[in-house]
PDB file of N, CA, C and O in Angstrom:
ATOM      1  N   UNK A   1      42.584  17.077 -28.385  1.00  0.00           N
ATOM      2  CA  UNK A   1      42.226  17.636 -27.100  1.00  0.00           C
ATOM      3  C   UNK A   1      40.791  18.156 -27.110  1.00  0.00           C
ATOM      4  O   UNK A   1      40.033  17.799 -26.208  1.00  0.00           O
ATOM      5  N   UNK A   2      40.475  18.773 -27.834  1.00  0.00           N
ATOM      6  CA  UNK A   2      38.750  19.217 -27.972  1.00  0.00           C
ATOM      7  C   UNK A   2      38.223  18.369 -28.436  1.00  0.00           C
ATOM      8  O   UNK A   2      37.045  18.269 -28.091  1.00  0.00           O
ATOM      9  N   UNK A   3      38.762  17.287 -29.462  1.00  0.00           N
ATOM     10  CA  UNK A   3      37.623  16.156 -29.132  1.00  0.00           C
ATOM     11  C   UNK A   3      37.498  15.538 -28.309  1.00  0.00           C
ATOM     12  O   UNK A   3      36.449  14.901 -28.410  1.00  0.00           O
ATOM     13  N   UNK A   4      38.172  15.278 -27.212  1.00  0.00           N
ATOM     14  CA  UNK A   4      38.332  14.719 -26.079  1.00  0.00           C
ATOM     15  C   UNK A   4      37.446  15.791 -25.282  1.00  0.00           C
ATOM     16  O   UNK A   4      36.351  15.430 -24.850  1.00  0.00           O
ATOM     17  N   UNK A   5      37.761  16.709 -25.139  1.00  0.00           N
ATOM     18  CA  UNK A   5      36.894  17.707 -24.376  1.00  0.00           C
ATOM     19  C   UNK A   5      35.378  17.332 -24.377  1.00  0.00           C
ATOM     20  O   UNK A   5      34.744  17.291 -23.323  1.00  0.00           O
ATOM     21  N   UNK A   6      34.683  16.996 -25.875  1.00  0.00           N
ATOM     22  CA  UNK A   6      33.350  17.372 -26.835  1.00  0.00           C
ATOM     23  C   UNK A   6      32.862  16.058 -26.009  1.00  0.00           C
ATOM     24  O   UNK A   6      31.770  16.070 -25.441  1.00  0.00           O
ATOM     25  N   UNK A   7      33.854  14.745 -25.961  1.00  0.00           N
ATOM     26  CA  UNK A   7      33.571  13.415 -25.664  1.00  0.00           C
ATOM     27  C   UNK A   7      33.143  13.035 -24.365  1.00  0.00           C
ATOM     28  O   UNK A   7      32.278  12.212 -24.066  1.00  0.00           O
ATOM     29  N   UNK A   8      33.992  13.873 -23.489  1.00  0.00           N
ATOM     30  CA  UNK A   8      33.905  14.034 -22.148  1.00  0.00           C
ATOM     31  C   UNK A   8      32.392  14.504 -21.965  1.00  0.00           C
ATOM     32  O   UNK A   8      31.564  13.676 -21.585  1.00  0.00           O
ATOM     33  N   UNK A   9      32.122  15.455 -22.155  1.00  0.00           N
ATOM     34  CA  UNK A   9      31.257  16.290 -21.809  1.00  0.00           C
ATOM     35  C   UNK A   9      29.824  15.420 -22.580  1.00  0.00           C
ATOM     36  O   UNK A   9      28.914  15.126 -21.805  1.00  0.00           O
ATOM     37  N   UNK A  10      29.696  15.117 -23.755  1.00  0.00           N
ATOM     38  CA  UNK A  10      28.227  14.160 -23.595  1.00  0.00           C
ATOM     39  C   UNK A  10      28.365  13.064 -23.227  1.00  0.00           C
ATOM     40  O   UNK A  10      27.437  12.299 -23.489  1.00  0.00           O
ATOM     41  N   UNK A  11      29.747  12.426 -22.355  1.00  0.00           N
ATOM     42  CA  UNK A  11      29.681  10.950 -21.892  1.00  0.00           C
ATOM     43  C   UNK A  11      28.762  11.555 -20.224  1.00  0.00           C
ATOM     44  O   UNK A  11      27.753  11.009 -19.777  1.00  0.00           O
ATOM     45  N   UNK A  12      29.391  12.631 -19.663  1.00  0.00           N
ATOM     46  CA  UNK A  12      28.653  12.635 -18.500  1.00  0.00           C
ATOM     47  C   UNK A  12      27.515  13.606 -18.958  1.00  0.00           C
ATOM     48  O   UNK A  12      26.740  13.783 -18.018  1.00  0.00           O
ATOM     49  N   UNK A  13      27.273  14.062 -19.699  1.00  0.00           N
ATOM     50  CA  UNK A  13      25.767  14.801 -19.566  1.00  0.00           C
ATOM     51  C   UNK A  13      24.434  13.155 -19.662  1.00  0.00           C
ATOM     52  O   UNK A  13      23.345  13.086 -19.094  1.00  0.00           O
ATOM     53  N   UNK A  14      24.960  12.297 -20.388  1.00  0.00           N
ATOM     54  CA  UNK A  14      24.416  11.099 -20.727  1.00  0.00           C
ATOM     55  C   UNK A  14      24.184  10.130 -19.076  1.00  0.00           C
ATOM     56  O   UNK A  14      23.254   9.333 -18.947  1.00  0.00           O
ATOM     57  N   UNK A  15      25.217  10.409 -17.944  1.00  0.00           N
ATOM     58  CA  UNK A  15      25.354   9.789 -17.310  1.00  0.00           C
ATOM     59  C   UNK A  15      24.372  10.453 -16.339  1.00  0.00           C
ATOM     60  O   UNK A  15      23.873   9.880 -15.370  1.00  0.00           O
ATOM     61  N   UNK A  16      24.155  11.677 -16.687  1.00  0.00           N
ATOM     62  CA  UNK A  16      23.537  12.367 -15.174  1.00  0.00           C
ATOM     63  C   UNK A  16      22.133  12.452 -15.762  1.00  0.00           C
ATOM     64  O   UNK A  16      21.187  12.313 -14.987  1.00  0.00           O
ATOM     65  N   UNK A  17      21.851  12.721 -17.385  1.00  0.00           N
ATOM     66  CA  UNK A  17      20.306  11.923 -17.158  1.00  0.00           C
ATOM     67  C   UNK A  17      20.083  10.630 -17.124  1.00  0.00           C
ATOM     68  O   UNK A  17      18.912  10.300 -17.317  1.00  0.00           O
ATOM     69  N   UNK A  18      20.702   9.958 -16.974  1.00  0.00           N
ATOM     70  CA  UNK A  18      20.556   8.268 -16.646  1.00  0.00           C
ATOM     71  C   UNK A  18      20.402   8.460 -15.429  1.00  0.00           C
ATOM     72  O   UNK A  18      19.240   8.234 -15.092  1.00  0.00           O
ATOM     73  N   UNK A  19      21.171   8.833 -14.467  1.00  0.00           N
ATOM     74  CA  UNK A  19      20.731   9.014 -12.699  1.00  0.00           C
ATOM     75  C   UNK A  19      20.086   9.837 -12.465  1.00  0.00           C
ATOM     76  O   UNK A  19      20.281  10.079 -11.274  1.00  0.00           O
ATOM     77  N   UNK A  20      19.011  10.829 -13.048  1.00  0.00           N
ATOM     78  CA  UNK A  20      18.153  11.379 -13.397  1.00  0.00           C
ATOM     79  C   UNK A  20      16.814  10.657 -13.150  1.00  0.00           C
ATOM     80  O   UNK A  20      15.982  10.706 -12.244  1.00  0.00           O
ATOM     81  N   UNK A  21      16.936   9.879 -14.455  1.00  0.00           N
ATOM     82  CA  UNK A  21      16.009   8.995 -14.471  1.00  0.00           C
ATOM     83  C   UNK A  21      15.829   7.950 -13.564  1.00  0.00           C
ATOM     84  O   UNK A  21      14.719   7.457 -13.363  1.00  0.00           O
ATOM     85  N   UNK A  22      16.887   7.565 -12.979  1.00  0.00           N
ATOM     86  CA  UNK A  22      16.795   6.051 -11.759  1.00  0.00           C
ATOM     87  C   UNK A  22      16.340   6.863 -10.811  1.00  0.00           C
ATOM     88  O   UNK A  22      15.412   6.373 -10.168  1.00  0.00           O
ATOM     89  N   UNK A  23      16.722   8.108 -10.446  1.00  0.00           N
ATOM     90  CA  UNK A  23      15.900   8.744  -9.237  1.00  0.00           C
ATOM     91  C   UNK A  23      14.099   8.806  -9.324  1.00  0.00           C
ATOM     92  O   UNK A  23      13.170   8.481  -8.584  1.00  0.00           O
ATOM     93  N   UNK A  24      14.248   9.393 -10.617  1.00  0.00           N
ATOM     94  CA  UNK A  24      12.668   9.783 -10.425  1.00  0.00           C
ATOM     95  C   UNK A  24      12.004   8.249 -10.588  1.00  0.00           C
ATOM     96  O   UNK A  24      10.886   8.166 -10.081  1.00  0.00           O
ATOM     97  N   UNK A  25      12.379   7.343 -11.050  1.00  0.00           N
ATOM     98  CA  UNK A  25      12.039   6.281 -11.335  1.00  0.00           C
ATOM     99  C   UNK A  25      11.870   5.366  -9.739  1.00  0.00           C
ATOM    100  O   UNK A  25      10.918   4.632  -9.475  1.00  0.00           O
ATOM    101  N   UNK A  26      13.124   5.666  -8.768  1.00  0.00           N
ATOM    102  CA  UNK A  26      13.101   5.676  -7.528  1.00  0.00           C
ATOM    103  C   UNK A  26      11.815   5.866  -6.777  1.00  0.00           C
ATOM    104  O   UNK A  26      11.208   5.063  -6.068  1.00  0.00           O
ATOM    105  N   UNK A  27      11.427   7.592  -7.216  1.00  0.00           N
ATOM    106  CA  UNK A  27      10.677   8.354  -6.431  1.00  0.00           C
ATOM    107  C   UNK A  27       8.962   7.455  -6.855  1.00  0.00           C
ATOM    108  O   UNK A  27       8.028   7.447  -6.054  1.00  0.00           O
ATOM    109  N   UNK A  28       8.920   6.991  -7.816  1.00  0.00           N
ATOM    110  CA  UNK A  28       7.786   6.665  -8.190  1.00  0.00           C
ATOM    111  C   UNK A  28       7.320   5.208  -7.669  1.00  0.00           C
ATOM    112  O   UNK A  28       6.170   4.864  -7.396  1.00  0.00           O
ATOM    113  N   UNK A  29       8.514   4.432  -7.601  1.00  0.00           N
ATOM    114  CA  UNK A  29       8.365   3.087  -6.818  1.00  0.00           C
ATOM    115  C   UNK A  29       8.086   3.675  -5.206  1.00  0.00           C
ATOM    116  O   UNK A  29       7.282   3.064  -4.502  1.00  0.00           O
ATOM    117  N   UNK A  30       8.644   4.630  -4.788  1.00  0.00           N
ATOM    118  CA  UNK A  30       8.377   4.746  -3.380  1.00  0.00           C
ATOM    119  C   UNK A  30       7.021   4.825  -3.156  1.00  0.00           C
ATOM    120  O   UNK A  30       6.471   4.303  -2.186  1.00  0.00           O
ATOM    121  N   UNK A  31       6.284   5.654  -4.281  1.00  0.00           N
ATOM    122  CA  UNK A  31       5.185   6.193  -4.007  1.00  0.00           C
ATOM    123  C   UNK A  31       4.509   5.139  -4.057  1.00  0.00           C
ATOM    124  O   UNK A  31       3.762   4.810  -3.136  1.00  0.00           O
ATOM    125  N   UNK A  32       4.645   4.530  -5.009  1.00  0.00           N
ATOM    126  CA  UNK A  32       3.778   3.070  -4.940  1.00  0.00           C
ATOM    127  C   UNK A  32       3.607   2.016  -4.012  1.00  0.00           C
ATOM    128  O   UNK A  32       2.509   1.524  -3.751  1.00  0.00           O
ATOM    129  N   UNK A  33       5.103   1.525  -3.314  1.00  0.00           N
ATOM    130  CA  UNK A  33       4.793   1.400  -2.476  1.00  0.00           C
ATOM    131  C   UNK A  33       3.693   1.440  -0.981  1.00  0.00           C
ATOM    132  O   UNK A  33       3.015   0.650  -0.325  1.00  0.00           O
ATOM    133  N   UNK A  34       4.012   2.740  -0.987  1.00  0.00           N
ATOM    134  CA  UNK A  34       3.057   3.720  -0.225  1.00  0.00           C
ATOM    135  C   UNK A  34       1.844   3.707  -0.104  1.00  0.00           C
ATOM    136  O   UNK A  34       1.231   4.039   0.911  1.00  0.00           O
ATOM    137  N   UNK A  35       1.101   3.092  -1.734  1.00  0.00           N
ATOM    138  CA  UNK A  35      -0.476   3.127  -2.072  1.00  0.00           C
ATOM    139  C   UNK A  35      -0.544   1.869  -1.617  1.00  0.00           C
ATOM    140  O   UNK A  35      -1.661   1.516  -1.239  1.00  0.00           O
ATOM    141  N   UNK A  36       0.518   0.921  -1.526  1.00  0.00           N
ATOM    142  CA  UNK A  36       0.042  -0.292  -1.595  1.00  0.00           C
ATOM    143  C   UNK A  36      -0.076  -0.666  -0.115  1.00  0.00           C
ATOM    144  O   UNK A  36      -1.062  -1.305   0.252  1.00  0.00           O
ATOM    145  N   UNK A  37       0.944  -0.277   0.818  1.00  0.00           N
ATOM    146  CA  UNK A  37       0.581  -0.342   2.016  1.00  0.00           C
ATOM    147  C   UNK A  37      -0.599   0.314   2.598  1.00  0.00           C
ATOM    148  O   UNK A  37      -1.386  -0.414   3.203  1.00  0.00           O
ATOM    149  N   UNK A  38      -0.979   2.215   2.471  1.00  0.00           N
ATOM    150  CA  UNK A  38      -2.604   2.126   2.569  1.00  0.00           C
ATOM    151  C   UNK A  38      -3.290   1.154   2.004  1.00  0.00           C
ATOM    152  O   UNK A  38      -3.856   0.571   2.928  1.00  0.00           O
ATOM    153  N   UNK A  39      -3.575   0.620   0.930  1.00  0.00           N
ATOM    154  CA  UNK A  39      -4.354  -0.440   0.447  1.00  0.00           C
ATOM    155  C   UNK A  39      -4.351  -1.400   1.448  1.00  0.00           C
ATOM    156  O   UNK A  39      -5.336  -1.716   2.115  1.00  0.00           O
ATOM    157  N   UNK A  40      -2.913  -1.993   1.575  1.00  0.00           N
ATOM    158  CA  UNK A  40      -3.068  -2.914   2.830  1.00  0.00           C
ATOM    159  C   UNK A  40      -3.568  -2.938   3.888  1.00  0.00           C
ATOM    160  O   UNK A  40      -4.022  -3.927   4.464  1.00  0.00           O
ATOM    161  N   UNK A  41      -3.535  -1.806   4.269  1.00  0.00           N
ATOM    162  CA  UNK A  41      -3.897  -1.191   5.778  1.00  0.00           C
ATOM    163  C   UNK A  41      -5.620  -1.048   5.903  1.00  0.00           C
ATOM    164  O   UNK A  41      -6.312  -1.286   6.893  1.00  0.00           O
ATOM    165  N   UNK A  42      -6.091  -0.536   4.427  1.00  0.00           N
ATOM    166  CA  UNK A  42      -7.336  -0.663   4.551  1.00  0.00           C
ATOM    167  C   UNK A  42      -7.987  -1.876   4.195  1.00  0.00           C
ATOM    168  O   UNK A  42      -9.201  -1.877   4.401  1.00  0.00           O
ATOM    169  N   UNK A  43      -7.450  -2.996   3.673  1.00  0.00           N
ATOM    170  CA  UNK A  43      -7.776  -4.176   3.453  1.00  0.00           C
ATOM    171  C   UNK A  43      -7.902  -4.972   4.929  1.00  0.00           C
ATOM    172  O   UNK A  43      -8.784  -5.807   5.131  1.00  0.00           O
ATOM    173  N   UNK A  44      -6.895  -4.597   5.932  1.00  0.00           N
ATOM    174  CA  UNK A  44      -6.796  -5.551   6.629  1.00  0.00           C
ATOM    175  C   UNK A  44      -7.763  -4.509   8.003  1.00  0.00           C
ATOM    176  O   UNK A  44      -8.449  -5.240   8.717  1.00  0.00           O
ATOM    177  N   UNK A  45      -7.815  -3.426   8.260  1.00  0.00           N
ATOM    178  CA  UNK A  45      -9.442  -2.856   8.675  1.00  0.00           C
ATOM    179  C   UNK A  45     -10.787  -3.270   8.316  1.00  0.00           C
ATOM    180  O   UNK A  45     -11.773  -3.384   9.044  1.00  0.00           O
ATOM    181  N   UNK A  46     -10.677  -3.450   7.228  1.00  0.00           N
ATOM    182  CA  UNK A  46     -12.204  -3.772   6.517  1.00  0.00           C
ATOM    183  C   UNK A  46     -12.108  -5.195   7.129  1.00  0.00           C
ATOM    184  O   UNK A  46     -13.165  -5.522   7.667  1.00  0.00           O
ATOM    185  N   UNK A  47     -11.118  -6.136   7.193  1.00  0.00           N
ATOM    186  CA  UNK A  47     -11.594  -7.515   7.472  1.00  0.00           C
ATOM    187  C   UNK A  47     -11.944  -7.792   9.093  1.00  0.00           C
ATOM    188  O   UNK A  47     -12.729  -8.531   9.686  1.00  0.00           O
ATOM    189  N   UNK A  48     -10.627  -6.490   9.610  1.00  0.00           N
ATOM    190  CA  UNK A  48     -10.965  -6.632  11.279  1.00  0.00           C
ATOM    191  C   UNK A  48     -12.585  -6.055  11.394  1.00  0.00           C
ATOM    192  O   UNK A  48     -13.453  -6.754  11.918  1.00  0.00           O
ATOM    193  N   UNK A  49     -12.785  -5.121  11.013  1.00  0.00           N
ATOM    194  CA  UNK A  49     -14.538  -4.807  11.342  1.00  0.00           C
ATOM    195  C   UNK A  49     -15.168  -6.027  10.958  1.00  0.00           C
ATOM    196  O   UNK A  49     -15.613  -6.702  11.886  1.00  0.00           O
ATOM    197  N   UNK A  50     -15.377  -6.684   9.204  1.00  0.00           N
ATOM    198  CA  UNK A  50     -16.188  -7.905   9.573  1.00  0.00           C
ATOM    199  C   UNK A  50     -15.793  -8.615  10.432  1.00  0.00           C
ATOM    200  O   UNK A  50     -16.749  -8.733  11.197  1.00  0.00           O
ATOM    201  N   UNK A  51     -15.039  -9.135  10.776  1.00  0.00           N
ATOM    202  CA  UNK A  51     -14.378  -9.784  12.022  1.00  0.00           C
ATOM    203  C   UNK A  51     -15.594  -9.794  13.299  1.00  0.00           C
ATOM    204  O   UNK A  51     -16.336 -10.621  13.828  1.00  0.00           O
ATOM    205  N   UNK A  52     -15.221  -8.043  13.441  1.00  0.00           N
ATOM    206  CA  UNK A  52     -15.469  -8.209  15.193  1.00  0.00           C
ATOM    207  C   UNK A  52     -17.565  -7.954  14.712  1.00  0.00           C
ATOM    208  O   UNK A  52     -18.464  -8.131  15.534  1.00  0.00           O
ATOM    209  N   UNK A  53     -17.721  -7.648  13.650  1.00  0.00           N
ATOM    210  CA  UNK A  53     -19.620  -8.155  13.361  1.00  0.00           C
ATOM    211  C   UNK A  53     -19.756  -9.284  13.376  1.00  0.00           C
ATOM    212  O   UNK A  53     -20.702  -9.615  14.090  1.00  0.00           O
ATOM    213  N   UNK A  54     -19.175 -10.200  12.846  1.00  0.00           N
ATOM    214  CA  UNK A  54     -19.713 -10.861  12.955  1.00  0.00           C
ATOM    215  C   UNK A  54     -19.631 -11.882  14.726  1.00  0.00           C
ATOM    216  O   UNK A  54     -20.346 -12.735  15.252  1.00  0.00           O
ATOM    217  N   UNK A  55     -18.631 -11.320  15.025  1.00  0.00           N
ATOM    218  CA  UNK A  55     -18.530 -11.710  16.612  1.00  0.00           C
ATOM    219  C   UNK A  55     -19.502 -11.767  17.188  1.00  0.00           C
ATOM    220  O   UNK A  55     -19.977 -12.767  17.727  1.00  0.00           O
ATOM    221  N   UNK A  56     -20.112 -10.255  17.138  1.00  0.00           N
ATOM    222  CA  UNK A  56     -21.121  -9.592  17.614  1.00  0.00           C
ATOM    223  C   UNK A  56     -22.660 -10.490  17.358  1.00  0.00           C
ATOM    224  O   UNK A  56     -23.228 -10.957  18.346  1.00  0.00           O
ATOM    225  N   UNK A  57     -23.096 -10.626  16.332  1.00  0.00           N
ATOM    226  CA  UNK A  57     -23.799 -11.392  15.645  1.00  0.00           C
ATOM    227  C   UNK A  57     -23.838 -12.646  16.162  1.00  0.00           C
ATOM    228  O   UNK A  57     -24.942 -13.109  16.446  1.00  0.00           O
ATOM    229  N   UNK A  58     -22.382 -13.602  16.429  1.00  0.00           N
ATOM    230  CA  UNK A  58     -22.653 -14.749  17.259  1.00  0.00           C
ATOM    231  C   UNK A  58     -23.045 -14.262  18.776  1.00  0.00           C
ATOM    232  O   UNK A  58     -23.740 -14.978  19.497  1.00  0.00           O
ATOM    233  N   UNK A  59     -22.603 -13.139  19.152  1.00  0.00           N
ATOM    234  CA  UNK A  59     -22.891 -13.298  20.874  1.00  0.00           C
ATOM    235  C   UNK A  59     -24.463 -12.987  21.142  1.00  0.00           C
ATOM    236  O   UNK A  59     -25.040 -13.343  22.169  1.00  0.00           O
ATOM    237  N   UNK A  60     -24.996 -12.368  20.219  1.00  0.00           N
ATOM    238  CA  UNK A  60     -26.647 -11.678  20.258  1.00  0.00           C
ATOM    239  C   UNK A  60     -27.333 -12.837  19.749  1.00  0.00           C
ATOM    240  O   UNK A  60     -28.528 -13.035  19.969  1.00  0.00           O
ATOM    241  N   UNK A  61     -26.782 -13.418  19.238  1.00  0.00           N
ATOM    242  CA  UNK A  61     -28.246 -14.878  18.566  1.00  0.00           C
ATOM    243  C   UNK A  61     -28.128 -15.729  19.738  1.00  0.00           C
ATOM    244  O   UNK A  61     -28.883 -16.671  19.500  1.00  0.00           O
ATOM    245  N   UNK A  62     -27.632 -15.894  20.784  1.00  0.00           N
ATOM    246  CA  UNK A  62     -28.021 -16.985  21.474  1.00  0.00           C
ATOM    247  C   UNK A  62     -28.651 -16.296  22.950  1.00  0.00           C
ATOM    248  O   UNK A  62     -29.125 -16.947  23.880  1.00  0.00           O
ATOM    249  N   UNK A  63     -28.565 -15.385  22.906  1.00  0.00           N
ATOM    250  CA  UNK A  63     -29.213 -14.445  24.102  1.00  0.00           C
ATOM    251  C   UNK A  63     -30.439 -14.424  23.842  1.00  0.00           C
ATOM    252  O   UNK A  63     -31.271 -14.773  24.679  1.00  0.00           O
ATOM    253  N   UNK A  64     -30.853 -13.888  22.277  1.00  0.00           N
ATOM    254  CA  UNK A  64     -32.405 -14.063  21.503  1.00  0.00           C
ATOM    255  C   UNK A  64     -32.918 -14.968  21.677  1.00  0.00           C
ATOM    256  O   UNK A  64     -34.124 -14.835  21.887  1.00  0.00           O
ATOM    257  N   UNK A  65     -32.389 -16.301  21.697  1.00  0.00           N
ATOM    258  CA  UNK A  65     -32.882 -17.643  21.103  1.00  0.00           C
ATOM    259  C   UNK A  65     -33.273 -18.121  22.799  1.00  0.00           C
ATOM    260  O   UNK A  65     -34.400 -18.500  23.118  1.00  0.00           O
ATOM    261  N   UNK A  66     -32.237 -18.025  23.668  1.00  0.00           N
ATOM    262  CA  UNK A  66     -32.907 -18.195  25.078  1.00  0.00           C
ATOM    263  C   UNK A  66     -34.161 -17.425  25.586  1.00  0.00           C
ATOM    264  O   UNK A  66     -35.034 -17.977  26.256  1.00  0.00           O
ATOM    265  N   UNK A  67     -34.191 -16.235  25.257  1.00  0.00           N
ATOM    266  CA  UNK A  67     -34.920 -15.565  25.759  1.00  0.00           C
ATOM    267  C   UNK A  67     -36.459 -16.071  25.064  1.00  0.00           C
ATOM    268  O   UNK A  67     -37.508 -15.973  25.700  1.00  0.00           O
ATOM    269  N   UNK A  68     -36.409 -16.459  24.071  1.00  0.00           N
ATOM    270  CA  UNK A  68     -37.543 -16.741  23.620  1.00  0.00           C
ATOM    271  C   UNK A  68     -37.910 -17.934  23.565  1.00  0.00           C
ATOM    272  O   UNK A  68     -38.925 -18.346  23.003  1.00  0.00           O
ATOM    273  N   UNK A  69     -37.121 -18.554  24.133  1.00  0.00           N
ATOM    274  CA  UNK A  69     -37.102 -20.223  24.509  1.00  0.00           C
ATOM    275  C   UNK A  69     -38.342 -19.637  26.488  1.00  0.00           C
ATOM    276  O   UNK A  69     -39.424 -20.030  26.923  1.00  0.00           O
ATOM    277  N   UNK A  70     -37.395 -18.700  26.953  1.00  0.00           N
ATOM    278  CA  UNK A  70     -37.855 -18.671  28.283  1.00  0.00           C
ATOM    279  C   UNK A  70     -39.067 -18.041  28.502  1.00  0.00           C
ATOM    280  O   UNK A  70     -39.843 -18.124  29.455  1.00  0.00           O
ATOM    281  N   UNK A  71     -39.125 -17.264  27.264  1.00  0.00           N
ATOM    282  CA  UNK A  71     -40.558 -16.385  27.625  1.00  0.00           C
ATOM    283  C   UNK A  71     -42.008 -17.231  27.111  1.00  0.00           C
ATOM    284  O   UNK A  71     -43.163 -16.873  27.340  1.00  0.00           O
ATOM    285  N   UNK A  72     -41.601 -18.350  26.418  1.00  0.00           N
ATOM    286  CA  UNK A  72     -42.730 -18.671  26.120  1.00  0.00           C
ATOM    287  C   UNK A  72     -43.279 -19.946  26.764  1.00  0.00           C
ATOM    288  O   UNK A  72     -44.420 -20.328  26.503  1.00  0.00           O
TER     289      UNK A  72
END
């Protein structure tokens, strides 16, 4: 009976730092997650700004290029 008791007792102390560990192990994938979507988020900003420059860049070179076609 008390070894049974002794047995009991480090089968679940064993079990609850094992789900211990899957939690925090949990908590750390979440976080990562997390970096990776900011990352994403700022990856896909940085491309919309070059994006809309270089838009910009096509709509101003041909306004230049007339104008100096007309002025001269």
């Amino acid at each position: 009976m008390i070894v049974k008791d002794i047995v009991d007792n480090i089968v679940r102390k064993e079990e609850k730092e094992k789900e211990e560990k899957e939690e925090e192990k949990g908590a750390s994938e979440g976080r990562q997650d997390a970096v990776e979507r900011d990352n994403a988020k700022s990856e896909e900003e940085k491309e919309e700004k070059e994006y809309s420059r270089r838009r910009r860049r096509r709509r101003r070179l041909p306004v230049k290029v007339i104008g100096k076609v007309n002025g001269s």
